[in-house]
C-alpha positions in Angstrom: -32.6 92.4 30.4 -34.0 94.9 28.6 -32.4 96.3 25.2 -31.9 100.0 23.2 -30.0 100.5 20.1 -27.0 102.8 20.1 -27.9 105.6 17.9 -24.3 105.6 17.0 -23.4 102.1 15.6 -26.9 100.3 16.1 -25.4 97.7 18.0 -27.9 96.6 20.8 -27.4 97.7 24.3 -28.6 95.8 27.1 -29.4 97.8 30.1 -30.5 97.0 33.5 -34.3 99.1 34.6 -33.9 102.6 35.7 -30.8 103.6 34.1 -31.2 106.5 31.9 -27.5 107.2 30.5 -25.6 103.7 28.8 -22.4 103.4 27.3 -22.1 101.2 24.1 -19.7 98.5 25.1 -18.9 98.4 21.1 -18.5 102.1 20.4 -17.9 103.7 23.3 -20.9 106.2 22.8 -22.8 107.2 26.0 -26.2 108.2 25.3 -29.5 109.0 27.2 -32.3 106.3 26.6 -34.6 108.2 25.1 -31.9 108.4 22.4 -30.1 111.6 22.0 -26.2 111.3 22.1 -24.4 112.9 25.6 -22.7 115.7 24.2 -19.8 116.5 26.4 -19.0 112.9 27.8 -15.2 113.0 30.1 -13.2 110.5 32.1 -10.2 110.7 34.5 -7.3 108.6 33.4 -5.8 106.3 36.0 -2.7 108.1 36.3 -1.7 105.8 40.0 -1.3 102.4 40.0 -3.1 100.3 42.6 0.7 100.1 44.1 1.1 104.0 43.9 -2.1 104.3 45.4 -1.2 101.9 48.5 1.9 103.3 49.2 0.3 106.6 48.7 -2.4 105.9 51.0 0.4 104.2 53.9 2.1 107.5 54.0 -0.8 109.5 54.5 -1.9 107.6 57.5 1.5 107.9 59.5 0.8 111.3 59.7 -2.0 110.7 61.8 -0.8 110.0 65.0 -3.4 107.3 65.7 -1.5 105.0 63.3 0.8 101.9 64.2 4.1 102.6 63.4 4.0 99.1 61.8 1.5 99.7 59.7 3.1 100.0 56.5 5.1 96.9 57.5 2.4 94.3 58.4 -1.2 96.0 56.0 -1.7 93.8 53.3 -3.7 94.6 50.3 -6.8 92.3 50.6 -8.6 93.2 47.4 -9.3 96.3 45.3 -11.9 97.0 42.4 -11.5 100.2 40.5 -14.7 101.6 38.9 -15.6 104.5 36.8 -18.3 106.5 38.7 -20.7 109.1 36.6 -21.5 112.5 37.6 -23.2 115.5 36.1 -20.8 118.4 36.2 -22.2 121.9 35.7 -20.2 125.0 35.3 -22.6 128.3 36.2 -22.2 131.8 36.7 -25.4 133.3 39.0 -26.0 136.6 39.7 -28.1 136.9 42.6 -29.6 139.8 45.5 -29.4 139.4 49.3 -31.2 141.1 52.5 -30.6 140.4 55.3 -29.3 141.9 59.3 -25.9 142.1 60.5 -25.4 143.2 64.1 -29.5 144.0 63.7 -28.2 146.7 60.8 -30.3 145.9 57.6 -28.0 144.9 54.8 -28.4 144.4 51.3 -26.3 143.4 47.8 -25.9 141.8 44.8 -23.2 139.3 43.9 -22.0 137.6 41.0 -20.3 134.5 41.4 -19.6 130.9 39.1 -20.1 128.0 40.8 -18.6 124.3 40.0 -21.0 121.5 41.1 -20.7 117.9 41.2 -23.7 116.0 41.0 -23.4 111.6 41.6 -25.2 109.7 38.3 -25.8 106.8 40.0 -28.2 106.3 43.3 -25.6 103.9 45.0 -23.3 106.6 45.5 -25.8 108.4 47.6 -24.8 108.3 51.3 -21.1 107.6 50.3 -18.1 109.3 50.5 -18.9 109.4 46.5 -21.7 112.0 47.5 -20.2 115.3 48.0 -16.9 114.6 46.3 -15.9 117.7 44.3 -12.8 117.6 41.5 -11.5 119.4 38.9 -11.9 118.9 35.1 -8.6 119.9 34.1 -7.0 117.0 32.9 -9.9 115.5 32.2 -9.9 113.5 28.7 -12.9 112.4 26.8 -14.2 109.4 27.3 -13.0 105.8 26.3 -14.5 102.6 27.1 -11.7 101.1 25.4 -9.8 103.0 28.0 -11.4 102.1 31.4 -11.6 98.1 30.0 -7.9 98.3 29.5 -7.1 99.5 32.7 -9.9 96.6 34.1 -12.2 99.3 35.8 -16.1 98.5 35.7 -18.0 101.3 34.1 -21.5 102.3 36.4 -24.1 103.9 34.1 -26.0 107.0 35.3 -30.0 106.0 36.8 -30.0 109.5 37.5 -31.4 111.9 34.9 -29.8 115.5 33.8 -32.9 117.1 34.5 -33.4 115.7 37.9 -29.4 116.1 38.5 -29.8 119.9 37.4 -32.3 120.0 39.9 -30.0 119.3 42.8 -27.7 121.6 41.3 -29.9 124.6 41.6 -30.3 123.3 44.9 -26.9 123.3 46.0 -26.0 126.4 44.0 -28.7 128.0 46.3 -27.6 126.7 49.5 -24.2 127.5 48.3 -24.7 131.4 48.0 -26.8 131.2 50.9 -23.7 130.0 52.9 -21.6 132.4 51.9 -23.3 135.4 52.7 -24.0 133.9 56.3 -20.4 133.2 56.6 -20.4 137.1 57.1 -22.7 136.9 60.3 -25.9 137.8 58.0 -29.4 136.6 59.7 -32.9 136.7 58.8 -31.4 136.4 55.0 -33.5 136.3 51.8 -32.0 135.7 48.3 -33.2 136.3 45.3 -31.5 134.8 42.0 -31.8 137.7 39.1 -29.7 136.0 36.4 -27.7 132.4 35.5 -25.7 130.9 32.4 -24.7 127.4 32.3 -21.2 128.2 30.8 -20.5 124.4 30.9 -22.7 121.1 31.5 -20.5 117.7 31.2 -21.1 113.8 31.7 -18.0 112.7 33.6 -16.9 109.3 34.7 -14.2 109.5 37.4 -12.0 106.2 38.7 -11.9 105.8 41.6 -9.9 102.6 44.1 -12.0 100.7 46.5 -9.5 98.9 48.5 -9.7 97.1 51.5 -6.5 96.0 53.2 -5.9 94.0 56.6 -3.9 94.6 59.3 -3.4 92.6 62.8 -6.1 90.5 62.0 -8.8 93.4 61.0 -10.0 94.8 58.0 -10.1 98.4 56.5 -11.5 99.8 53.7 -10.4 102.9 52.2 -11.3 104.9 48.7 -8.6 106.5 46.3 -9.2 108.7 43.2 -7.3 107.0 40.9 -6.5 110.5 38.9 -4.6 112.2 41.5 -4.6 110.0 44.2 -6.7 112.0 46.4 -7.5 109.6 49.7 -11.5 110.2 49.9 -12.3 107.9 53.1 -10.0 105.8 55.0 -10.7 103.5 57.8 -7.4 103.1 59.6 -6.8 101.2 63.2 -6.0 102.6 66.3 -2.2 101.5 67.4 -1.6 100.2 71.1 1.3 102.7 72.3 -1.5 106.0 71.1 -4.6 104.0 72.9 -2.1 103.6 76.1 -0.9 106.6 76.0 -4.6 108.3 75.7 -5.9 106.4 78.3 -3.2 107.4 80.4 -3.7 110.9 79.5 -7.2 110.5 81.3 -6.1 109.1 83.9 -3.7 111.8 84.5 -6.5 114.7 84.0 -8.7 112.9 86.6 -6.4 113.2 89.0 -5.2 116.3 88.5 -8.4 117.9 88.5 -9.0 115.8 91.3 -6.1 117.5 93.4 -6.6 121.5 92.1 -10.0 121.1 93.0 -9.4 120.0 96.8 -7.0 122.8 96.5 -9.7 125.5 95.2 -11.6 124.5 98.1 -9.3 124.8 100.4 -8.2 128.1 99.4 -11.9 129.2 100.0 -12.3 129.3 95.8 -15.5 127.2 95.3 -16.0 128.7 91.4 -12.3 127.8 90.5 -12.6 124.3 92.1 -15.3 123.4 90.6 -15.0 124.6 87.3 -11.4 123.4 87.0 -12.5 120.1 87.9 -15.5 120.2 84.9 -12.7 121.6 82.7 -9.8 118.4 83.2 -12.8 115.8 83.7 -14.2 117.1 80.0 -10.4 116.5 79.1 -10.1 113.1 81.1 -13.4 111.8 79.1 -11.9 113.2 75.5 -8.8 111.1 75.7 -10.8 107.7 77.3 -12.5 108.3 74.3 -9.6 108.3 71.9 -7.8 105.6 73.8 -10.7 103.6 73.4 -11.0 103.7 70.0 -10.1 100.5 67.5 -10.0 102.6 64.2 -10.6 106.2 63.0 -12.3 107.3 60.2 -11.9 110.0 57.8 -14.2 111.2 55.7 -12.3 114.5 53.5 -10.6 114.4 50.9 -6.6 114.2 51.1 -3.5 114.1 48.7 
């Protein structure tokens, strides 16, 4: 493995290729490789204990109605890791000038607005839940190794520069704006950024639960912020009384488009029959689907 001094305490850091931000496991210090000390480095404390964050997580998924009533009963804990993930936060205020058409009307502004964006350190956590998870930095405390050893978390170093990472910010910043104004049924729209301040740019490490727990013989993962015990992706199984009831459900729209349509028909009402029978057979096929189904999966982010 290859090996960089910490500019803090000169102990020697050993790093694996193609991270860019390390954390001296003798100091604490997070620094870039090229050197220069992170200036604003945060972490979440673990304020939820894996417990907390089980029993959390089981009643959150009784209110889905998908759940076995026995869940909470029979799930087991299987095995958990907690790991400290780093992102880039940034903290801008953007000034920026639309045109566009509304209703084919020409319309035009300028808006100021500060945008919060979280940008994932690491390239694992690309095409995870861990992607587009957005959080607050109140709370926040700075960092600790000390800390996140204590509590046994794993600490992931960043492979992701701050210049590439502020890159994707303007990116999403962008998009972001963009949204907004569509969100007022603007088309054909341009945008033109006039001014920006980065009020705040911080190196944050946030823990987070990977748990996966079995139940009936299966196995489901689901991930947990550890800092407010926000549930960020949860696999949960399907229970047998919602599948048979679902399935039923079809069932029972099959035929009963089945009998207004014959009745449509009869009544000299070809339209009514037949779109009454498109309309309970797209109902029928929803709830096959739902019966059907072994597990659901959500993919926001609860508390």
């Amino acid at each position: 493995m290859p090996i960089v001094k910490c500019p803090y305490c000169g102990a020697d850091v050993e790093y694996t290729s193609g991270e860019v931000v390390l954390t001296c496991p003798y100091c604490g210090t997070s620094f870039a490789i090229s050197g220069e000390e992170i200036e604003r480095h945060l972490m979440g404390r673990v304020n939820f204990s894996i417990n907390e964050i089980y029993s959390i997580f089981k009643s959150w998924a009784l209110r889905k109605p998908e759940t076995p009533n026995d869940l909470p009963l029979k799930a087991r804990i299987k095995n958990y890791q907690l790991n400290f993930y780093p992102y880039w936060v940034y903290r801008v205020n953007v000034t920026f000038a639309y045109e566009g058409y509304a209703r084919n009307i020409l319309v035009k502004g300028r808006e100021n607005e500060t945008f919060v964006i979280s940008i994932p350190a690491n390239k694992k956590m690309y095409g995870t839940p861990l992607q587009n998870y957005e959080f607050s930095l109140k709370g926040k405390v700075f960092f600790s190794s000390h800390y996140a050893r204590k509590m046994g978390g794993t600490i992931l170093n960043a492979d992701i520069s701050e210049k590439d990472a502020w890159a994707n910010a303007w990116r999403t910043i962008l998009n972001r704006a963009k949204a907004k104004i569509r969100m007022r049924g603007v088309t054909g729209l341009t945008l033109e950024i006039q001014n920006y301040n980065i009020e705040d740019k911080s190196f944050v490490h946030i823990p987070i639960y990977q748990v996966t727990y079995a139940y009936n013989g299966g196995e489901y993962p689901f991930l947990a912020d550890a800092s407010d015990a926000r549930i960020m992706y949860a696999e949960i199984p399907v229970g047998t009384g919602f599948r048979m009831l679902a399935l039923g459900g079809a069932v029972a729209s099959l035929v009963a488009g089945i009998i207004i349509s014959i009745i449509g028909i009869q009544a000299d009402l070809p339209v009514f029959a037949i779109t009454s029978f498109i309309g309970f057979l797209a109902i029928a096929a929803y709830s096959a689907y739902k019966g059907l189904l072994r597990k659901v999966v959500s993919k926001k982010f609860y508390v």
